[in-house]
ROTOR-171366 format. One record per residue (C-alpha): x negated, y, z. Coordinates in pm, whole numbers, plus 32768, in hexadecimal, padded with zeros to 4 digits. Each point is the difference from the previous one (the first is absolute). Example, Ala and Ser with C-alpha at 12.3 -4.5 7.8 and 13.67 -1.06 7.14 Angstrom:
7B327E3E830C/7F7781587FBE/
//
This chain:
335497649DE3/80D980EC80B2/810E7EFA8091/7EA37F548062/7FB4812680EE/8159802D805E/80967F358119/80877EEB7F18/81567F388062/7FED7EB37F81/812D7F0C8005/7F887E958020/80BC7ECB801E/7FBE7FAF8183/80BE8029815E/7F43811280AF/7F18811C7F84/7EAE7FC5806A/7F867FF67E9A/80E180EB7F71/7FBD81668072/7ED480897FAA/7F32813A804F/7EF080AF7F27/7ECF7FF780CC/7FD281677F67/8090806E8126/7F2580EB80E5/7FE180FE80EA/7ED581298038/7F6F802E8154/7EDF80E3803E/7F587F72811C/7EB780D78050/7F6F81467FAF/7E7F8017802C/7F7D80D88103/7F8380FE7ED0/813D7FED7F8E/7FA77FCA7E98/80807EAA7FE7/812D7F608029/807B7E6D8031/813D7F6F7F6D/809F7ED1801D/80C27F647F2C/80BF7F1E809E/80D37F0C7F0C/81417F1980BC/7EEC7ED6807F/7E8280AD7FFF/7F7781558047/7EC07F887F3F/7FB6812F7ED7/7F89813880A5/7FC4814F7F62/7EDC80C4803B/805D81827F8D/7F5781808029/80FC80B080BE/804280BC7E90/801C7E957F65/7F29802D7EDF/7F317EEA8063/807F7EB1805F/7F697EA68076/80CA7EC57FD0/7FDA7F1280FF/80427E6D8049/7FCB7F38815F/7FC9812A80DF/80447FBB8162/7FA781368087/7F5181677F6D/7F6080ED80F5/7F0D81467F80/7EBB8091802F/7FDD81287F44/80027FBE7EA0/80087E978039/81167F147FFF/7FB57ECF8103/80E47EE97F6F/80517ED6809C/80477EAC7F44/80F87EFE8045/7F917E8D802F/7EA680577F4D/7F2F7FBB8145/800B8158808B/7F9580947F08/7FE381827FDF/7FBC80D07ED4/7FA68127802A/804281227ECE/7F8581517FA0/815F80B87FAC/7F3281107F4C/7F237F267F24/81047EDA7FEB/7EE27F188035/80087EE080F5/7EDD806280CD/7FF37ED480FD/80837ECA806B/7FBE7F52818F/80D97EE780AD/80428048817F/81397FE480E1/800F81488043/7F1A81637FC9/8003812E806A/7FCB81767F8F/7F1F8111805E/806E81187F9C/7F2F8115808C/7EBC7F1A7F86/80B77FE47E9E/7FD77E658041/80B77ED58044/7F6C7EAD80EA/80867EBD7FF8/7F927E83809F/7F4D7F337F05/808E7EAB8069/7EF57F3E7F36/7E9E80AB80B0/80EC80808123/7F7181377FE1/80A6815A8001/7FB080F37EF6/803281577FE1/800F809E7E82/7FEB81797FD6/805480CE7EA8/7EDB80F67FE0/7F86806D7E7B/813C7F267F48/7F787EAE809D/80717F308137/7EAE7FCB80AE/7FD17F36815F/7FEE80DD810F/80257F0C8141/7F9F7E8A7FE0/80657F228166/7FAB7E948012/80A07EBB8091/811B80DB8065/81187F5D808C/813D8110800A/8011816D8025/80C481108099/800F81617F86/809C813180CE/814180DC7F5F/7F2881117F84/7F0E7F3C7F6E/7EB5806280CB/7F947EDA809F/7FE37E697F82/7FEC7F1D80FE/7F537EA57FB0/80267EB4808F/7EFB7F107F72/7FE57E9F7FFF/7F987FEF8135/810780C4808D/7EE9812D803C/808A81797FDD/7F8980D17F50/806681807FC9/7FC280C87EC6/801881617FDF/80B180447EB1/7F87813B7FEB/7EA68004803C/800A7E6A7FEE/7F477FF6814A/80407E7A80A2/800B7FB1817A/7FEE7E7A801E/80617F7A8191/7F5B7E898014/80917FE18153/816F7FD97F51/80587E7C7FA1/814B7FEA7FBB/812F7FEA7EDC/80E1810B8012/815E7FE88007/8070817E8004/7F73813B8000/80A28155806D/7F5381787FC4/8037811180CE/807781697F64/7EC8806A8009/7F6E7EDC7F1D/7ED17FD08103/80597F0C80C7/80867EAD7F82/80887EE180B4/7FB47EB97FC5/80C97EC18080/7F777EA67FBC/80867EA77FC2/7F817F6C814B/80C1813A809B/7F3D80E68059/7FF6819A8009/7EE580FA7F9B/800B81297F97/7EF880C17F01/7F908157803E/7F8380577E69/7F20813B8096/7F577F8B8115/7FC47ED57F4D/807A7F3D8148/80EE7EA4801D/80787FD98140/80F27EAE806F/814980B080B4/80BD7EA3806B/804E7E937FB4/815B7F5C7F9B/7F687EA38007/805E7F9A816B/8182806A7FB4/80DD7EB77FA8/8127802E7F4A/7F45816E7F4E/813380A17F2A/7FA0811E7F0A/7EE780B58090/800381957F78/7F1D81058020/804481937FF1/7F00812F7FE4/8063813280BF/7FAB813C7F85/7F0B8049811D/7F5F7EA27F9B/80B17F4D8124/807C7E837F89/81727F6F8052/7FFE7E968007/81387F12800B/80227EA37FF2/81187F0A8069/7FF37E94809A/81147EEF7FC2/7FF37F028114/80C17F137FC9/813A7FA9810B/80527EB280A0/8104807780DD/813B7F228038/80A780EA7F14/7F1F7FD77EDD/7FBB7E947F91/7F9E7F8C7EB3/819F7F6C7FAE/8092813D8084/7FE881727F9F/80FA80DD80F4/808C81367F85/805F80D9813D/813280F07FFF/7EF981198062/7F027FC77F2E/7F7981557F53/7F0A7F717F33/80CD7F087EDE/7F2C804B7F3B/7EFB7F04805A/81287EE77FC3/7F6A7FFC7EA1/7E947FC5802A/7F977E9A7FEA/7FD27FBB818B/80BE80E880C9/7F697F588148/7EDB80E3806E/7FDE813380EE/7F5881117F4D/7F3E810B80BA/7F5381357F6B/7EC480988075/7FA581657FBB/7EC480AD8049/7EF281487F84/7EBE7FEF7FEE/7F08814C802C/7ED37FDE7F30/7F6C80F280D1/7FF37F3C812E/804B7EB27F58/813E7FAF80F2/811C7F7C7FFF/814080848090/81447F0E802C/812A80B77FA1/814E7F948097/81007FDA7F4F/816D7F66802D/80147ECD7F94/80D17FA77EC7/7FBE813D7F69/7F6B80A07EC4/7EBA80DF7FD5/7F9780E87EDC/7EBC80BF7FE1/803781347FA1/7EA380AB7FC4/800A80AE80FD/7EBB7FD68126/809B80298135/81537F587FB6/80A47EE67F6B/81A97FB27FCE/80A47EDB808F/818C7FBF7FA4/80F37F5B80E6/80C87F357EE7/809C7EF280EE/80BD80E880D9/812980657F41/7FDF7EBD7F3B/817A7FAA7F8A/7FD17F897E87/811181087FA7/7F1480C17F1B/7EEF7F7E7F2A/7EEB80B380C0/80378026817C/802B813C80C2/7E6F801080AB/7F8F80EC80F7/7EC880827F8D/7ECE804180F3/7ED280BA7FCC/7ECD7F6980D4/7EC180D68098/7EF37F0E7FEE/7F3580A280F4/80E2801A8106/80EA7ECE7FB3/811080E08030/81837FE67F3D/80BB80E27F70/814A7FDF7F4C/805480DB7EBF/81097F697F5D/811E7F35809D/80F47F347F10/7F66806D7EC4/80C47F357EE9/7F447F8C7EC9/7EBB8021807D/7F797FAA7ED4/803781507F5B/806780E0810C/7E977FE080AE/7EA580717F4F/7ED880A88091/7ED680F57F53/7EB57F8C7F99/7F5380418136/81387FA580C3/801B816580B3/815C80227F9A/81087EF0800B/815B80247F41/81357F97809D/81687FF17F59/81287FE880AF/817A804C7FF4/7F7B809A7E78/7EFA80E4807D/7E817FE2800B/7F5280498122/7E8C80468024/7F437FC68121/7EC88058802E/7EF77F0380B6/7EF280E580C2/80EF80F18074/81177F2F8015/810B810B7F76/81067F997F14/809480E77E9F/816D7F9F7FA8/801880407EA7/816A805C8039/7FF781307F17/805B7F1D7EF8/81177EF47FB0/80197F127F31/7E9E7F818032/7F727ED07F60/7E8D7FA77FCF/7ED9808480BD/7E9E7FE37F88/7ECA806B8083/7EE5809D7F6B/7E937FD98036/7FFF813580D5/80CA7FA48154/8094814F803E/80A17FF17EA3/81257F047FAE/8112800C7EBB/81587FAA8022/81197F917F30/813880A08078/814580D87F80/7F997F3D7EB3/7EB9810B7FDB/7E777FCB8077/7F998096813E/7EAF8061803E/7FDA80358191/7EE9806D80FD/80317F418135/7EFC80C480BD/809681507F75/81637F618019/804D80B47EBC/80DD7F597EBC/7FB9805C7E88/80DC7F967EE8/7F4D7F8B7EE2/81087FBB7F50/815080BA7F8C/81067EE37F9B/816D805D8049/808C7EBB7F92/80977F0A80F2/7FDD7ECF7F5E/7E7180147FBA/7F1E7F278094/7E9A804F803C/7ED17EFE7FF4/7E99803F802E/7F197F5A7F29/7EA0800F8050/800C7FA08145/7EF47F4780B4/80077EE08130/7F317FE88147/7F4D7EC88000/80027F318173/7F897E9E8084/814480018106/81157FD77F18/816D7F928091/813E7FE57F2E/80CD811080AD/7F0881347F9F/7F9780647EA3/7ED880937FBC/8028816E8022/7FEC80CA7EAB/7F2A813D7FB8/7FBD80CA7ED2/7EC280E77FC6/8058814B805F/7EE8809A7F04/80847F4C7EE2/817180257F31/811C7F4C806E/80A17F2E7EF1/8175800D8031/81167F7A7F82/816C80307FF7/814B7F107F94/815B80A08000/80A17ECC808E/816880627F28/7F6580847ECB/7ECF7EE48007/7F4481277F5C/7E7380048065/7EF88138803B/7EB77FD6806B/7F1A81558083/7E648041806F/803F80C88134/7EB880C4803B/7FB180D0812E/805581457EFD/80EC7F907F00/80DE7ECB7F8A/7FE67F667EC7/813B7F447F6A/7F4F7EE57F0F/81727F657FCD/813480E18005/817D7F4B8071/7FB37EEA7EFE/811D7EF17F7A/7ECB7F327FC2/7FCB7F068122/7E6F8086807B/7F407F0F80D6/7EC27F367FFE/7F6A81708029/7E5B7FD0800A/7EEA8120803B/7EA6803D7FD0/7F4E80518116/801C81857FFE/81627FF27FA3/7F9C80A07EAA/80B37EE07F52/814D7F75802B/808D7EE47F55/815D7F38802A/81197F0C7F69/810C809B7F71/811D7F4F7F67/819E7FCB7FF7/80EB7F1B7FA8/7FBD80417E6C/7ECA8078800E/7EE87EE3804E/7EFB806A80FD/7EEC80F57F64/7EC780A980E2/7FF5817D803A/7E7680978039/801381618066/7EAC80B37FF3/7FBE8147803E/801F80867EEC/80C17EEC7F0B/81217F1F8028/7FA57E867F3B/813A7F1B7FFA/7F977E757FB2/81427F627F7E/80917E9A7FC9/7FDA7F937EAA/812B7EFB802D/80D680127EFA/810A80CE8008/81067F277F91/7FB47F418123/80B6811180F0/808180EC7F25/817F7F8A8028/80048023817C/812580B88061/8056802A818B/813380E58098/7FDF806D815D/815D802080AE/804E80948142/811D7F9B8116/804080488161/80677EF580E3/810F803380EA/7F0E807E8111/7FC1810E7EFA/7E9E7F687FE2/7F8980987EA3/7F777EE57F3C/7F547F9C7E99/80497EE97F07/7EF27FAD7ED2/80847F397EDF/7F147F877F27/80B47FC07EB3/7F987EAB7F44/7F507FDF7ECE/80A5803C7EA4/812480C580B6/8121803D7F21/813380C18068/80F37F1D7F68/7F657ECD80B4/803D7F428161/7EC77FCF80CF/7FEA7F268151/7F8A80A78125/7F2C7FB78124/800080F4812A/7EB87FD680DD/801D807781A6/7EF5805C80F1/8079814080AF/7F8681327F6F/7F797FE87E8B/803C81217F54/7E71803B8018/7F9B7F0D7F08/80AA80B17EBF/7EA780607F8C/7F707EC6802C/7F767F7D7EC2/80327EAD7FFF/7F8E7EAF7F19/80AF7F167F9A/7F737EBF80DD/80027E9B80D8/7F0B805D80E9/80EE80A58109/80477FDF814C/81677FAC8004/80477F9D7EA6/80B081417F7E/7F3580B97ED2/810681307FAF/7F4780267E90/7FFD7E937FCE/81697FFF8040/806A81577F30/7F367F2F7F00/80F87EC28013/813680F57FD0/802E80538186/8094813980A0/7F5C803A813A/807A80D0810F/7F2A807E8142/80FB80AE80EF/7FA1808E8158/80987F6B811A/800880D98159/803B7F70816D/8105808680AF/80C47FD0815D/80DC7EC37F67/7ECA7F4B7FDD/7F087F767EE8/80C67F0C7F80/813980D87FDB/7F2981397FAE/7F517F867EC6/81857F547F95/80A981537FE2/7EA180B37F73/7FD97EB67EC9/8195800A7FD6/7FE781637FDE/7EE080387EEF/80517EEC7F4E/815480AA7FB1/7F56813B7F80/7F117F537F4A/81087F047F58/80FF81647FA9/7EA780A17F87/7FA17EEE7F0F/81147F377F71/7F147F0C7F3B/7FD77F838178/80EE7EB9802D/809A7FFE8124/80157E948012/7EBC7FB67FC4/7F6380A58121/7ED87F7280CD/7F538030812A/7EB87FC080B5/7EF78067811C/7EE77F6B80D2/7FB280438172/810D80F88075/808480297E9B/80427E85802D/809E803B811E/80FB81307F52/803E7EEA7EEC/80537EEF80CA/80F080D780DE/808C80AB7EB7/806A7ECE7F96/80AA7F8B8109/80D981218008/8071805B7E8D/7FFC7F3D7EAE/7F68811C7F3F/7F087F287F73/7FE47ED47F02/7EBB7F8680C0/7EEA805A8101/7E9D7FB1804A/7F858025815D/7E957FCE8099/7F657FED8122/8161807A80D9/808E802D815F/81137F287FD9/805B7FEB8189/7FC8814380DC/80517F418159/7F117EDE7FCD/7F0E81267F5D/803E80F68122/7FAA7F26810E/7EC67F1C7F42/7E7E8019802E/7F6080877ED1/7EC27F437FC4/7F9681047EDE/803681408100/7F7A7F248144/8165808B80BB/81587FEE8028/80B980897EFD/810580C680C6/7F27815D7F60/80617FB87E9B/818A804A8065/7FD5813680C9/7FDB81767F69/7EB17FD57F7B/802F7E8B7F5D/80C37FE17EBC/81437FA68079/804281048116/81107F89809B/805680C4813E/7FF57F25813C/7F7E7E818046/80D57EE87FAA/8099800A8136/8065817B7FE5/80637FC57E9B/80747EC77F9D/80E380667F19/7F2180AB7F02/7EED7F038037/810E7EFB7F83/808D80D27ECD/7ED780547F78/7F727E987FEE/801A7F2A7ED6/803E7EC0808A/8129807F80C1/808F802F7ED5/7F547EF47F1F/81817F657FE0/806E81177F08/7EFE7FE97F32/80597FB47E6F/7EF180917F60/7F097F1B7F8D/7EBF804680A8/7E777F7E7FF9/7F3A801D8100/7EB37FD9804A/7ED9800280FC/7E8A7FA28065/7FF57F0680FB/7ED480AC808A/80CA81528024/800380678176/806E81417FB7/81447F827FBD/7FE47EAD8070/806D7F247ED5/80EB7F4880C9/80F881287FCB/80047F7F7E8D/80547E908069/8100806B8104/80B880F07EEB/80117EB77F35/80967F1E80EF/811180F58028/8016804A7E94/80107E8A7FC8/811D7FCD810A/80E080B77F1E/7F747F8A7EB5/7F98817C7F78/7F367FB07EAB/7E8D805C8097/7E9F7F707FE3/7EEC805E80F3/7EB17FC47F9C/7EDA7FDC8129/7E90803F7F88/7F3B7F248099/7EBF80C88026/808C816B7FEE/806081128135/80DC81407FF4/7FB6801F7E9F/7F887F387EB2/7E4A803E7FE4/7FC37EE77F07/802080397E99/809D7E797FED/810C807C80E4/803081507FA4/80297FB87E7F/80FF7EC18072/80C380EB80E1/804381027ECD/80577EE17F25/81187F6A810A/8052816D8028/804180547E77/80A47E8B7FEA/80F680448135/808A81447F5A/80007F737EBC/80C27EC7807C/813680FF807F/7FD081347F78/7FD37F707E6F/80BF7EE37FE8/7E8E7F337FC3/809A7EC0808A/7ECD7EFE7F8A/7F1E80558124/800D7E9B808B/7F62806F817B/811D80CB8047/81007F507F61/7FBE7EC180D5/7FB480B48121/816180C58015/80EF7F127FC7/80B17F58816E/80DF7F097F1B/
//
């Protein structure tokens, strides 16, 4: 029984593998998923190679435990577990935790919970009617009963249900005096609906394109505007104000029939800012935005002007609303443009600008929750400017800075600099350290932080973060040398440290809903992933019951090295299975930059991967495998991760004899297919190589469209792309030309597979064809292999499990002498 359990290797009489490796479907891994708001219960998954279908149901001190099968989803209500079934019709059970009775059982798409009325409602697709159940006296009894109902629409907090009915009549309930307001002069379907801050007003667009808006108290629908006579409508949004004024935007694409512009030809203009529209299906329309408040209290309408071409964001704020410039210093040199940012009076249609060039917009721009305060960062520093008075705080105190989140209060923001949390009163313009780390390699994350929801969304801007400045901050800390983990409850009075500089990797971290329970992952590379509950007064640890002979062997050395930059670097060598000192073991080094952070990973031995390398399954087939850092440096990244791989593998190999030297192999997808690929070229270190998804060609790379980014790709070689090289082509030819592989695919010996999805955009596949053609000029033993149906990286478990089979064949092939494998063998051989 045990070899049963055990991955078993199995020696059959045929060419290839497929059938001979196989994994015990024992394998598993413990998530905890959910905490209910009580806190009492907890959610864990367990989540085997191929299904995440048994769930566990605990207490937060695990004495009692619920089994279950199917679940799609589990939510809570109380004492009451609302479980969701796969494929059984919608089906819902729900189940007294205390009594362990199954109390009821409803089918509906969807429900919903009350929390404050101790009930839950959901849509009753066979009466179409919307019931209401409340617990009162240990019994679910009706306490709202709405016929021939149609859909339904409930505010965030739960107060008020709007109805539609068959008819397409509103209705408005009350939920907490279940008082109903029905408005028969309202006939239409509803397509979206938007509620203010307040919760009192709603608005309500329709199919046929038209605009109301609801007032809940005065029990009044009133019809703001109509879309309907607009050809060519494009994305319509609508924005609350906090003073209860509406932003609307909307586009129109009408389409061009210009001389330049004609169905056979698409013309791509040296000056053309906006490339990015090159990818959409018909680049041949004009598009024009219109932008535009509406006062409820004098139900009008005010045209705002803005530049064409440019970008708005509501910001909450009533009197004023940001637009960004991101055409002007347009140059496709960074991912994100340089903008100049512009904050808008809506009242007086007047500009101002308050940030010029800001790089990254995405997170060096966030505003507060009523949008009184807007954050700027620039040249490092954080600058605060304030919206009615129009003065501006430069956090310049501080270096170092990083993050900067908001709370609900928008004189009060928290900042992540000189690796510590900052606590800082903007209208005070005072700074409090909350936290007293001295180390220089800690980095800080916030976890319980929460994200302003808005109807005009645009791809530069993020929505801004905030945490609740009455409740704890969760925090969490990684020493980025050590990999060691601590995680603190930062109160306005005191800070708790729930986990202390832990080996242990910690993540997956879940709370109840007054932070009086906190549960996490923790696991490393021989210890399989168990879940941590820390109560307030108890510590309950749920671990894996895997067998232990399943892990128990796993041995890994972590090595250090310098390159010649003096770059201080990390190796991990994990050693294979049934090690013995007096034996000779193959080994496989993997790339991708920096990977010194996964030594606590505990991983299973499996197929279903993304680029066909399973480190376990390997060290379970009598592999060595090495994961050394590589670090960019001046010579370039070709060159740079050369010296850093030539390096640590000469540590490693003096460290551990039972390494053979000549039985070395090599692999990496994306950039680490790149490193491999270029590696090769330039030393015969290795027996063999696998590369995926690679830049094989950095001029024809440098100077393509990418159709997965919507850009040119010149951004992906400058300082903050991977390869980093200083200058464009022109400036730098040289480098740009030593650090490609197919300049140098003509010294290449080492016998290489590659492969690649032919829907990868990323990296266009066509890198992997053009590295063969040259590889084939000069008759170097290599296969490619191009996935018909896959992108960047294998998402099918057909491909993924095929991919680790050609992978485990290709090093077997050269790196054991296992010369039978008939798909290589006829595939290698130019005579």
């Amino acid at each position: 029984m045990f070899l049963l359990l055990l991955l078993v290797w199995e020696t059959l009489a045929a060419n290839n593998q497929t059938d001979s490796i196989k994994i015990s479907k024992s394998w598993y891994r413990l998530h905890p998923s959910k905490l209910s708001d009580n806190g009492k219960w907890i959610v864990i998954n367990k989540l085997y190679e191929t299904n995440a279908d048994t769930v566990y149901l605990y207490s937060v001190n695990l004495k009692d435990k619920k089994v279950l099968t199917n679940v799609k989803e589990i939510d809570f209500l109380n004492d009451f577990a609302f479980i969701t079934k796969r494929n059984s019709n919608n089906q819902i059970q729900i189940v007294n935790l205390e009594k362990k009775e199954q109390t009821i059982t409803f089918n509906a798409l969807n429900y919903f919970k009350l929390i404050d009325l101790y009930a839950y409602g959901y849509l009753q697709k066979e009466t179409n009617s919307l019931i209401i159940n409340q617990h009162q006296q240990g019994k679910w009894n009706p306490l709202l009963i709405i016929d021939y109902v149609s859909n339904y629409y409930i505010n965030p907090n739960n107060s008020y249900l709007l109805i539609v009915d068959k008819q397409n009549k509103l209705s408005i309930t009350n939920l907490k005096n279940l008082k109903s307001h029905k408005f028969e002069e309202f006939n239409y379907s509803i397509d979206k609906v938007v509620w203010n801050k307040q919760q009192d007003n709603i608005l309500l667009y329709t199919t046929c394109k038209k605009l109301y808006v609801l007032d809940i108290k005065k029990e009044k629908l009133s019809f703001i505007t109509s879309f309907d006579h607009i050809k060519n409508l494009i994305q319509p949004s609508f924005e609350f104000t906090t003073n209860n004024q509406i932003i609307i935007s909307y586009s129109t694409a009408i389409p061009l029939i210009d001389h330049d512009t004609l169905d056979y030809i698409d013309i791509w203009r040296g000056n053309d800012k906006e490339l990015e529209k090159k990818s959409w299906n018909n680049p041949n329309f004009k598009y024009d935005k219109y932008l535009f408040t509406y006062n409820l209290d004098t139900q009008t309408n005010t045209s705002l002007a803005i530049p064409k071409k440019t970008v708005e964001i509501a910001i909450n704020n009533q009197n004023h609303i940001i637009y960004l410039d991101v055409l002007k210093h347009q140059d496709y040199q960074t991912y994100f443009p340089k903008v100049d940012i512009f904050l808008k009076d809506t009242r007086t249609n007047k500009d101002t600008l308050i940030g010029d060039s800001i790089t990254d917009i995405n997170h060096n721009f966030t505003y507060s929750a009523t949008g009184q305060n807007i954050a700027l960062k620039k040249q490092g520093k954080w600058m605060i400017y304030q919206v009615d008075n129009k003065e501006t705080f430069l956090l310049n105190k501080l270096e170092n800075q990083e993050k900067l989140f908001w709370t609900d209060d928008p004189n009060l923001c928290l900042l992540i600099a000189q690796n510590n949390l900052w606590r800082i009163n903007i209208a005070q313009k005072t700074f409090k350290r909350l936290t007293n780390f001295s180390n220089p390699f800690l980095k800080c994350e916030i976890l319980n932080i929460h994200s302003y929801k808005t109807e005009l969304k645009n791809q530069f801007v993020q929505s801004s973060s905030y945490v609740y400045s009455k409740a704890p901050i969760l925090l969490q800390t990684i020493d980025s040398n050590s990999i060691t983990n601590s995680l603190y409850k930062i109160n306005s009075t005191n800070t708790k440290i729930i986990v202390d500089n832990a080996n242990n990797r910690t993540y997956d971290i879940v709370w109840s809903k007054d932070y009086s329970i906190i549960a996490y992952k923790k696991e490393n590379f021989n210890f399989p992933t168990s879940i941590e509950i820390h109560t307030p007064h108890r510590k309950f640890n749920l671990k894996n019951d895997l067998p232990i002979q399943y892990y128990n062997w796993r041995k890994q050395v972590i090595i250090q090295y310098k390159d010649d930059f003096g770059h201080s670097l990390q190796g991990i060598l994990f050693y294979p299975k049934q090690y013995q000192e007096t034996g000779k073991y193959p080994m496989i080094v993997h790339i991708y930059e920096n990977q010194h952070h996964l030594k606590n990973y505990f991983d299973i031995p499996t197929f279903t991967n993304y680029m066909g390398l399973s480190i376990p399954l390997l060290n379970e087939l009598g592999y060595f495998v090495f994961l050394p850092d590589t670090q960019w440096s001046s010579i370039g990244p070709g060159l740079s991760a050369l010296q850093c791989v030539e390096i640590a593998v000469d540590k490693i190999t003096q460290i551990e004899s039972t390494i053979d030297k000549k039985k070395l192999g090599l692999i990496g997808q994306s950039f680490g297919g790149y490193q491999t690929n270029f590696i090769i070229s330039q030393t015969n270190l290795f027996a063999a190589a696998i590369s995926g998804a690679a830049v094989n060609d950095f001029v024809w790379d440098y100077y393509s469209y990418n159709y997965n980014f919507n850009k040119p790709n010149y951004w992906r070689y400058k300082k903050d792309g991977q390869s980093r090289i200083i200058g464009s082509f022109t400036e730098n030819k040289k480098q740009f030309l030593e650090n490609s592989p197919i300049t140098n695919a003509g010294t290449i010996k080492t016998p290489l597979l590659s492969w690649t999805g032919m829907k990868d955009y990323n990296v266009h596949w066509e890198h992997t064809k053009h590295f063969y053609m040259a590889l084939k000029e000069h008759k170097v033993p290599h296969i490619a292999l191009f996935y018909k149906d896959q992108a960047h990286s294998m998402n099918t478990l057909q491909t993924q499990k095929d991919l680790t089979l050609r992978v485990i064949d290709w090093f077997d092939f050269f790196l054991k002498n296992r010369s039978n494998i008939s798909w290589i063998k006829d595939g290698i051989t130019y005579d």
